[in-house]
C-alpha positions in Angstrom: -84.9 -91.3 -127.1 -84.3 -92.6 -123.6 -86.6 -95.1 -121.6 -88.0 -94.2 -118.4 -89.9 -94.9 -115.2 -91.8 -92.4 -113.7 -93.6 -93.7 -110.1 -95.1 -91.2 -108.0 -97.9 -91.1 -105.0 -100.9 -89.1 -104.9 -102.7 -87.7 -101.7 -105.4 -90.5 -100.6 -108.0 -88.0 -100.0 -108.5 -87.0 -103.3 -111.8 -88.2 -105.2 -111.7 -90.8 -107.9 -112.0 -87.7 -110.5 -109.9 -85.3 -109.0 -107.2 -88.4 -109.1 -107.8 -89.2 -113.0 -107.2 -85.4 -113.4 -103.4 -85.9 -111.6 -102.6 -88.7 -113.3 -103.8 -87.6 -117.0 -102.1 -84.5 -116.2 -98.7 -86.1 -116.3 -99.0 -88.4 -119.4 -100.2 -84.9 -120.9 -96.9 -82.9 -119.7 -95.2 -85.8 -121.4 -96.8 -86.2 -124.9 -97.1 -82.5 -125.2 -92.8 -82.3 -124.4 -92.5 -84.7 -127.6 -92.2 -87.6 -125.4 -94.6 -91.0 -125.7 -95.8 -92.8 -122.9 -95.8 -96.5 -123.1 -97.6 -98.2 -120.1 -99.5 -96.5 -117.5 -100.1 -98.9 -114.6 -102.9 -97.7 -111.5 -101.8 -99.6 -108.7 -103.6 -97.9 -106.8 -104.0 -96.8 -103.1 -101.7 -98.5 -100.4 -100.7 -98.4 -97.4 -96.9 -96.2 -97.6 -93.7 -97.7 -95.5 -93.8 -94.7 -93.6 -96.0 -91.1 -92.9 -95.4 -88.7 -95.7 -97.0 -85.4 -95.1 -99.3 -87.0 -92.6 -100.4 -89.4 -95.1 -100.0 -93.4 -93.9 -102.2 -94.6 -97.5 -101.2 -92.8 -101.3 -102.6 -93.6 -104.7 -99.4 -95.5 -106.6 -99.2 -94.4 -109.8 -96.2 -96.2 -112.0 -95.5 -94.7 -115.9 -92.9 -96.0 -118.3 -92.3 -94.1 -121.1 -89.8 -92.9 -123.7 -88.3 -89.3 -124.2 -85.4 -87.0 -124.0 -83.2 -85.8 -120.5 -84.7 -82.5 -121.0 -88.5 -83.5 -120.6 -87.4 -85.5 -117.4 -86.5 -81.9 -115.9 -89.5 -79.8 -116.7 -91.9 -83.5 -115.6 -90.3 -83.3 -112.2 -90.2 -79.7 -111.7 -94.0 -80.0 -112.6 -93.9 -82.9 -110.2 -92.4 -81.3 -107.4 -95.0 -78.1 -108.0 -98.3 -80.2 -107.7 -99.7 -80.0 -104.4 -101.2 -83.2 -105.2 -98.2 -85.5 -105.7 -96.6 -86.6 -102.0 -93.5 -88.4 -103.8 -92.2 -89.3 -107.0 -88.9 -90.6 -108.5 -87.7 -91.5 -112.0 -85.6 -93.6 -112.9 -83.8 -94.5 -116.6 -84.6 -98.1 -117.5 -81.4 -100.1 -119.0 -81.3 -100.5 -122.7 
């Protein structure tokens, strides 16, 4: 298994619980895929560089965790699908 990074945004507006809901959603699209998450760390809402979907704040959300290439395709098609998630990227952490 590979190590990864997973960061992604969620819309500001959300309430705390809808936002818990997001972000246990993902960790539970990658233990479910055989993966294991390591470290989820909340950073929590900021101000973004620039407006994304008419959003100048989003709720930063950074994951690192460790799985195979084909769960990092089905996390970001799921990723790209939830209306809730503005941006996200991952990234393969060296070994």
């Amino acid at each position: 298994m590979r190590a990864y990074e997973l960061m992604y945004i969620v819309r500001p507006d959300l309430d705390e619980e809808s936002t818990k809901a997001v972000i246990e959603r993902f960790q539970n699209v990658i233990k479910d895929n055989g993966g294991e998450v390591e470290k989820v760390d909340e950073m929590g809402k900021r101000r973004l560089a620039y407006e994304i979907e008419g959003y100048n704040d989003g709720y930063y959300v950074v994951v690192n965790f460790k799985s195979n290439p084909d769960l990092v395709a089905e996390l970001e098609r799921q990723l790209r699908l939830n209306d809730n998630v503005i941006r996200h990227l991952v990234v393969r952490e060296d070994e």
